[in-house]
N, C-alpha and C positions, 0 to 999 in steps of 0.2 A: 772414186770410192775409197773410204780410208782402208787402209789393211788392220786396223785393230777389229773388225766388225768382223772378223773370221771367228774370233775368238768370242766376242761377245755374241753373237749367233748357236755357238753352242749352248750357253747356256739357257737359251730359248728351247729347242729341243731337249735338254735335260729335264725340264720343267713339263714340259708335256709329258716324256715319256714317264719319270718318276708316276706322276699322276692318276696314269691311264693303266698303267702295268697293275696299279694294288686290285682292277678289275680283272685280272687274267683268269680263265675259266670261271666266271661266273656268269658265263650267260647274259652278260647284260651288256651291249655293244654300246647301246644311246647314253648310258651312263659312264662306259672306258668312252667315249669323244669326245661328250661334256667335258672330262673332267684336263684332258690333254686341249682342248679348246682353251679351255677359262686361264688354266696354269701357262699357257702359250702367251696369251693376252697379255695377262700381266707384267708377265718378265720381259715385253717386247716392249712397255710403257717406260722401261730403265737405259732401253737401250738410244747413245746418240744417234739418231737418225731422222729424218724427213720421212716418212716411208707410207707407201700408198699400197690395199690388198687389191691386186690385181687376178688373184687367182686364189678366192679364198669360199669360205663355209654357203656360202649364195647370198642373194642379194639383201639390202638391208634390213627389208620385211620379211625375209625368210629366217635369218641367224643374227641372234643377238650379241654376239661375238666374229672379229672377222673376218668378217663380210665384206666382199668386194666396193669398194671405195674407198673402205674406212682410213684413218693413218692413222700412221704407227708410229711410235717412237717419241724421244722426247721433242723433236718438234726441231734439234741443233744439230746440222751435221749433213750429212749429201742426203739428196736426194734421187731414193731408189723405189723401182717395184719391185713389190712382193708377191710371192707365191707359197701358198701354206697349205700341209697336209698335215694339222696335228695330231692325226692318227690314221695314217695309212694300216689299214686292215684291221678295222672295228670288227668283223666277224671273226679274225687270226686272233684277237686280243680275246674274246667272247669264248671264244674254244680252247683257248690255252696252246697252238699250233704255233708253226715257224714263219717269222719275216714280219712280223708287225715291227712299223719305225716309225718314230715322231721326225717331219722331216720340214723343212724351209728351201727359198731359193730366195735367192735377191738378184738384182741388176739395175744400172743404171736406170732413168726414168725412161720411161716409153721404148724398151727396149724387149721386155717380156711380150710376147702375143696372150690378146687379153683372150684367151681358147674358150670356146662357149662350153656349159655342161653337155653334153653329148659325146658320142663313143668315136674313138679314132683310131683309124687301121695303123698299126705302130712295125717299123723294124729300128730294133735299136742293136747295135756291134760296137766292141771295144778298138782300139787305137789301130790294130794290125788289121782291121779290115775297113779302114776309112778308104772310101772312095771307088770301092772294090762292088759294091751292093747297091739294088736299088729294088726298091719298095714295090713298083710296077712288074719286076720281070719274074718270071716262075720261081719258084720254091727252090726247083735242082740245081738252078742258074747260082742263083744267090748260097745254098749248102755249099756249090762247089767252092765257090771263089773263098769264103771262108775257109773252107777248109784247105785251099792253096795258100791263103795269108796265113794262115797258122801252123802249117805244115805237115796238117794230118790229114787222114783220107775221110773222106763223106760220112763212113760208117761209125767213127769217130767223134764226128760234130753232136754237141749237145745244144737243143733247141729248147726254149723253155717259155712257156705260153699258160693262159688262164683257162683252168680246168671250166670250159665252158661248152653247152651245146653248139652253140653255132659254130664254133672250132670244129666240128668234126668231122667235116671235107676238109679242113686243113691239116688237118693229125692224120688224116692220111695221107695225104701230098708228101707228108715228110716222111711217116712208115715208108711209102714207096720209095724213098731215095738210100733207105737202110740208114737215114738218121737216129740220132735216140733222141727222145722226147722229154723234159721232165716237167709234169702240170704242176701248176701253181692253184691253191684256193683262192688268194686273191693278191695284192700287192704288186704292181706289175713296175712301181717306182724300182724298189728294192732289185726286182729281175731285172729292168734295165741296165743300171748299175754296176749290176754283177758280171755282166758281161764283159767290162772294164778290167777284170781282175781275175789272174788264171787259177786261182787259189778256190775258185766260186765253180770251177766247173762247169760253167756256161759260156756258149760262145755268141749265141743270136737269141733276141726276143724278136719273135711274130707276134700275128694276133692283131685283136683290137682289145680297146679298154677306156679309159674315162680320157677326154681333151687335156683337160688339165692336169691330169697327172702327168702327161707327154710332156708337158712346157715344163715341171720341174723335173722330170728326169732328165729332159734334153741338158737342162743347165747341169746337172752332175757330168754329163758325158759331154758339155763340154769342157769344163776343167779336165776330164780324164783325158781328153784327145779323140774320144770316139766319134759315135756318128749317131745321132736318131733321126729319122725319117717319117713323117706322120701322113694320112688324109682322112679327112673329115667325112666321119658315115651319119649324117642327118637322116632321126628315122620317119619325119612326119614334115608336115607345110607347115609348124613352130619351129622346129629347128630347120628347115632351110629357111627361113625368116628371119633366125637369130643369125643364121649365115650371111646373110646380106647386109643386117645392119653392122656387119665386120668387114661389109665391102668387100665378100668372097660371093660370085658370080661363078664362077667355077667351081662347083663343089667337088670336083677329081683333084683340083688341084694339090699339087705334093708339097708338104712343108718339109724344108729344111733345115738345117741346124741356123742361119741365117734368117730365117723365117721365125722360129721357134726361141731364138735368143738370140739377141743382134748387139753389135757392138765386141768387143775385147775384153771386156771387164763382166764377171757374173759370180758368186759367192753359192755356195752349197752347203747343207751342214744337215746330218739326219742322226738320231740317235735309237738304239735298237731298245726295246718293249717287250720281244720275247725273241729267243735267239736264232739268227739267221746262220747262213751261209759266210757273210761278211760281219756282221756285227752279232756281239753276245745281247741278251737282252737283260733287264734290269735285276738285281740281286736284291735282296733284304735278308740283313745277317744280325739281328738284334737290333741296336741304337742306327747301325748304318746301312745303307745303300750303297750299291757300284752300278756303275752305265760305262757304258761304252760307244763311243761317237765316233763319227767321220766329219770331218769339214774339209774341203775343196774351195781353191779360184785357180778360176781361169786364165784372169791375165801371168799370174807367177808362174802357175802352175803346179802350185803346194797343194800334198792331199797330207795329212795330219789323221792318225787316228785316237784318239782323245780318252784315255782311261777317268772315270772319276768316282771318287770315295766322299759320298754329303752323309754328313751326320744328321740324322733324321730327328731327332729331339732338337737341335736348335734350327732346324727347318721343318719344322710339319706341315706348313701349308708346299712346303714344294718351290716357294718363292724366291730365288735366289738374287737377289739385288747388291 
């Protein structure tokens, strides 16, 4: 994988986020993912690469941008899959709230797990709790160990999960360990992430949330060093069907960061939309815009956080080439 594609990958997410961000509170989420879809697309047709959606808007009859098979790129250059979320948090972007990011993954070919749509029980941890956690064992098990790899006590540990009903035997599992809790509306890429980085305040994501958003966070955390952990919760005989035609027979089965992104070589890049924890979100100051990016690989092990000032008169569509 060339190492110039770090760089050029940001501006793939620039292009989305710019896009989706002039939808900030206004209520219209299909029109902020439109518009970070289409602006993704294009500026992904500039970039050299072979590049195949392995993780992207649904299938070719569902999204007309995309969409899993498609390729990307100009056609010259390695061949990678892709994983694309060009607007992680269409309802964050809708309401004008925190942690909307236009985000990507890449990795060598056949290396990304092609994750079906369906929801997956996720633990994701930063670097000091690799190999310490495991997905199966109780809530207090896992708090504790954290909280000895980081070297504070339980009561301490910050746990950050999707403000959701079915979470609410697990919000108390952690209440009862004197954890603290912080919910999320949605985005659970962005929390994964965040784990990665002590400046975020977060030390563990539980929960479940979307397959595919698991395979590109796993690729963030693994450039950071960390660890995600997934299994597949099929809720009906179509998704355990989609299961099998992935040649998963086991649906307890655990994926790990091997499972999830295989290989030494994996690219990450996400740019913020409204402002998180980790990333600011997109500015308009007259003629100009500001964004704020991360791009990460795994094999260096470079993480880059990425300032940029586009002059929006000789870019209006957003299209950076």
């Amino acid at each position: 994988m060339e190492r110039s594609l770090s760089m050029e990958l940001v501006r793939v997410t620039e292009a989305a986020a710019l896009s989706s961000a002039r939808w900030m509170g206004r209520g219209k989420k299909e029109e902020a993912d439109e518009a970070a879809t289409s602006a993704m697309r294009d500026v992904f047709d500039t970039i050299p690469m072979k590049g195949t959606v392995v993780i992207g808007e649904g299938e070719m009859d569902e999204a007309p941008m995309l969409y899993i098979g498609e390729k990307l790129g100009t056609g010259f250059g390695p061949r990678v899959d892709v994983a694309v979320d060009p607007l992680e948090g269409t309802n964050i972007v809708a309401s004008g709230v925190w942690n909307a990011i236009a985000v990507l993954a890449i990795a060598d070919h056949e290396k990304l797990l092609h994750a079906p749509d369906m929801y997956m029980e996720k633990l994701a941890v930063g670097p000091e709790s690799v190999g310490m956690v495991d997905i199966k064992a109780p809530v207090i098990d896992n708090l504790k160990a954290v909280a000895k790899a980081k070297g504070k006590d339980v009561e301490d540990v910050v746990v950050t999960m999707l403000d959701r009903d079915r979470h609410s035997r697990l919000i108390q599992e952690v209440r009862d360990t004197g954890a603290r809790i912080k919910l999320i509306p949605d985005g659970d890429v962005a929390a994964a992430i965040n784990t990665a980085f002590d400046e975020t305040g977060v030390d563990i994501l539980l929960g479940s949330g979307g397959a595919p958003e698991g395979v590109i966070a796993a690729v963030g955390l693994k450039c950071l060093g960390g660890e995600h952990q997934g299994i597949l919760l099929p809720q009906d005989n179509t998704e355990l069907e989609r299961c099998r035609k992935m040649g998963i027979e086991d649906v307890n089965k655990v994926f790990y960061m091997n499972d999830l992104v295989a290989g030494d070589d994996a690219i990450f890049a996400a740019t913020g939309v409204t402002d998180g924890e980790l990333l600011k979100g997109v500015r308009y100051t007259g003629q100009k815009a500001t964004t704020q990016s991360l791009v990460m690989r795994a094999k260096s092990g470079t993480v880059r956080f990425v300032d940029g000032s586009h002059n929006v008169k000789k870019k209006p569509d957003f299209v950076f080439r």
